[in-house]
Steps between C-alpha positions, in 0.01 A plus 500: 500500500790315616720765602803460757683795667790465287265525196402854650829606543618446145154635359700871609372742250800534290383154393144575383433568154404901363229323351433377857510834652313696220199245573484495840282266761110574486258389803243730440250222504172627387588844622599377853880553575621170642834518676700352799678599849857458420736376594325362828233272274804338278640336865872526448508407129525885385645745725694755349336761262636336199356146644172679538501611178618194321233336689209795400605416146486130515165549644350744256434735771471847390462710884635397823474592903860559536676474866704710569796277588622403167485905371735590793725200485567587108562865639745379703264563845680296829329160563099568620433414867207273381767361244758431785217351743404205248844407427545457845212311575568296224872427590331375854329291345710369292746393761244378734438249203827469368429656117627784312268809562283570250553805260422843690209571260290211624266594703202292673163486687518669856544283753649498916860656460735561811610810573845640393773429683678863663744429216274467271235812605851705497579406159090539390569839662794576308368378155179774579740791564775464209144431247345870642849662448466326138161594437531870643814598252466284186353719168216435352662424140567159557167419596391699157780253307321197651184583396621550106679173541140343595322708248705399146415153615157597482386492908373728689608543865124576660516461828785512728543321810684597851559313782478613902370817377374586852826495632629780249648834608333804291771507255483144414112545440598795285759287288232206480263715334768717269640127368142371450450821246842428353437141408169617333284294793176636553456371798716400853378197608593405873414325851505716813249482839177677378600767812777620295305575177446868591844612483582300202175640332622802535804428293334354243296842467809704547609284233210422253556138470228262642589240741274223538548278840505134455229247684568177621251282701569599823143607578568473876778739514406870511834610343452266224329601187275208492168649478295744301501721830849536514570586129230770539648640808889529354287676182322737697811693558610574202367471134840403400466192746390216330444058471698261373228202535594169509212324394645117657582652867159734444322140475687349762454712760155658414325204326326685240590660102665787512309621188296778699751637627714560196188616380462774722887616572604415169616840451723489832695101349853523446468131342361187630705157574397231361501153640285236648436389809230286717255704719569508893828594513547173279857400264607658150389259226596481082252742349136401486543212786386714797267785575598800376279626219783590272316477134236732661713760615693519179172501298400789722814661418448470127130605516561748670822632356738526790829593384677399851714210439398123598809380677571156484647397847662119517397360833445135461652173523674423198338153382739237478702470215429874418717795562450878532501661204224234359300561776504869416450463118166248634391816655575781233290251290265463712427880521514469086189265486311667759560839305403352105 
C-alpha cells in the first residue's frame, strides 16, 4: 500500500477502468460496514475529493464519514476558517524551524497552541463570514452532483461532518442539514459544547437527519462529551440527537468497554470511531497494542446486526519505515479478520 500523494492525484477518475467502476469497493465485512473519517484520517496525503476517492478505492473502502471541507472546496466554497487556522499554525511552525510547512490537509494530535495574532483573528474572522455568505446562497445541485460522482465509484457518503457547528447562525445550520440530505449522508456528524445541543437538535428534527455528537476523553470537562452522562443528556432533547462513540477516547477517559452502552443506545449511533488507545487518558497505539476492545465491539456489531458504520480513524504514530496509507490498509484488515 505504498501510495504517495502524487499517486492519488493521477488515480483521478477519468483514469480508472469501467470495469473498475462497474465493480466497485466492498467493506461490508461480515455484514458490518467498515469505513473511514476522510480526509482528516489520510493526514495530508489525500485532500481533495478526488484524492479521497482515489484513496477510498485503493483501500477497498466501500462508505466513508465525509468532512465537509473537501465537498465545499470542489464547489468552489471560500477557504474554511478551520482550513485557514492550520495553515497558519503550520506556517509558524515551519518558520520557527526553518522547513517548508506541511500540506494544509495535515492535521495532528491537540496540543498547547498560542493564540492568534489580531491579524490573524481578523483574517479567521473574515474566512467565517465570506464561508456563511457561501453556504447561505450556493444550490443544492452541486452537492447532489458530488454525491453521483461518489456513488458510480461505488461509495457511499454516510455520514457527514461539520466543523464549529456551535458557532453557526440559523441559516448555516439550515444549509448543513439541506447539504447532508443532498450528498445522500444519513447522518451530520459534528463537535459542539454539549450546552449547545438543544438548538442544534432542533434542526436536526426540523430537518430529519440525525446528528450524532462526537466523544473524546475529556471526562473532566462538562462540555465535553466524554461520558455516558453527557451523551444521554444531548439525547434527551431530541430523538434526532444522537452518538458518534469513539470507542479509543471512550476507553481512555472512562476506563471501561463501551459494549453496554452501544448496547443500550444503539438505536440513537450515528457510527462509531474506531481506534485504539491505552486506558487513563493514555497514547493512540497500532491496532490491538493498547486497550481498547476493538474485536469485541465489532463482533457485537456483527451479532447484533448494526448497520451504523465502523469508522476507521488514523491516530497513531506511524512505525518507522511505514507510511500512512499502510497504516490504514493494517487497519481495514484488521477490521476484515475480526469480522470472518
Amino acid at each position: 500500500m505504498d501510495l504517495t500523494r502524487r499517486d492519488l492525484g493521477a488515480l483521478s477518475l477519468g483514469a480508472l477502468t469501467a470495469g473498475t467502476l462497474r465493480a466497485g469497493p466492498d467493506s461490508a465485512f461480515g455484514g458490518v460496514h467498515v469505513g473511514i473519517n476522510a480526509p482528516y484520517s489520510f493526514h495530508g496525503v489525500a485532500d481533495s475529493a478526488d484524492e479521497v476517492l482515489a484513496a477510498l478505492l485503493k483501500l477497498g473502502l466501500s462508505t466513508v464519514e465525509l468532512r465537509s471541507q473537501p465537498v465545499e472546496r470542489s464547489l468552489g466554497a471560500p477557504e474554511n476558517p478551520r482550513t485557514l487556522r492550520q495553515r497558519l499554525r503550520a506556517e509558524a511552525r515551519a518558520r520557527s524551524a526553518g522547513r517548508p510547512a506541511p500540506s494544509s490537509g495535515a492535521e495532528e494530535r491537540p496540543r498547547r497552541r498560542r493564540r492568534p495574532s489580531p491579524e490573524q483573528q481578523a483574517a479567521l474572522e473574515a474566512a467565517a463570514l465570506d464561508l456563511r455568505g457561501w453556504r447561505t446562497s450556493t444550490s443544492m445541485d452541486g452537492f447532489k452532483s458530488f454525491r453521483q460522482k461518489y456513488a458510480d465509484a461505488g461509495v457511499k457518503i454516510d455520514v457527514v461532518k461539520f466543523d464549529s457547528v456551535d458557532g453557526m447562525v440559523d441559516d448555516e445550520l439550515d444549509y448543513m442539514f439541506q447539504a447532508a440530505k443532498a450528498l445522500g449522508a444519513r447522518f451530520v456528524s459534528c463537535e459542539p459544547p454539549l450546552s449547545t445541543t438543544k438548538r442544534i437538535g432542533q434542526f436536526a428534527e426540523k430537518h430529519k437527519v440525525m446528528v450524532g455528537y462526537h466523544g473524546h476523553a475529556a471526562v473532566d470537562r462538562p462540555e465535553a462529551f466524554a461520558t455516558p452522562e453527557s451523551f444521554e443528556e444531548a439525547t434527551s432533547h431530541t430523538p434526532y440527537n444522537g452518538a458518534n462513540v469513539d470507542i479509543g477516547h471512550w476507553i481512555a477517559g472512562n476506563g471501561y468497554s463501551p459494549a453496554e452502552f452501544i448496547k443500550k443506545h444503539h438505536k440513537r449511533i450515528t457510527n462509531l470511531h474506531i481506534k485504539d488507545r491505552k486506558k487513563n487518558q493514555g497514547e493512540d497505539t497500532p491496532w490491538g497494542e493498547a486497550d481498547t476492545p476493538i474485536i469485541e465491539i465489532l463482533q457485537l456489531m456483527k451479532r447484533e446486526k448494526y448497520d451504523f458504520m465502523a469508522t476507521i480513524e488514523m491516530e497513531h504514530r506511524i512505525p518507522e519505515g511505514s507510511d500512512v496509507m499502510t497504516e490504514i490498509a493494517k487497519c481495514v484488515q484488521y477490521c476484515r479478520d475480526a469480522l470472518a
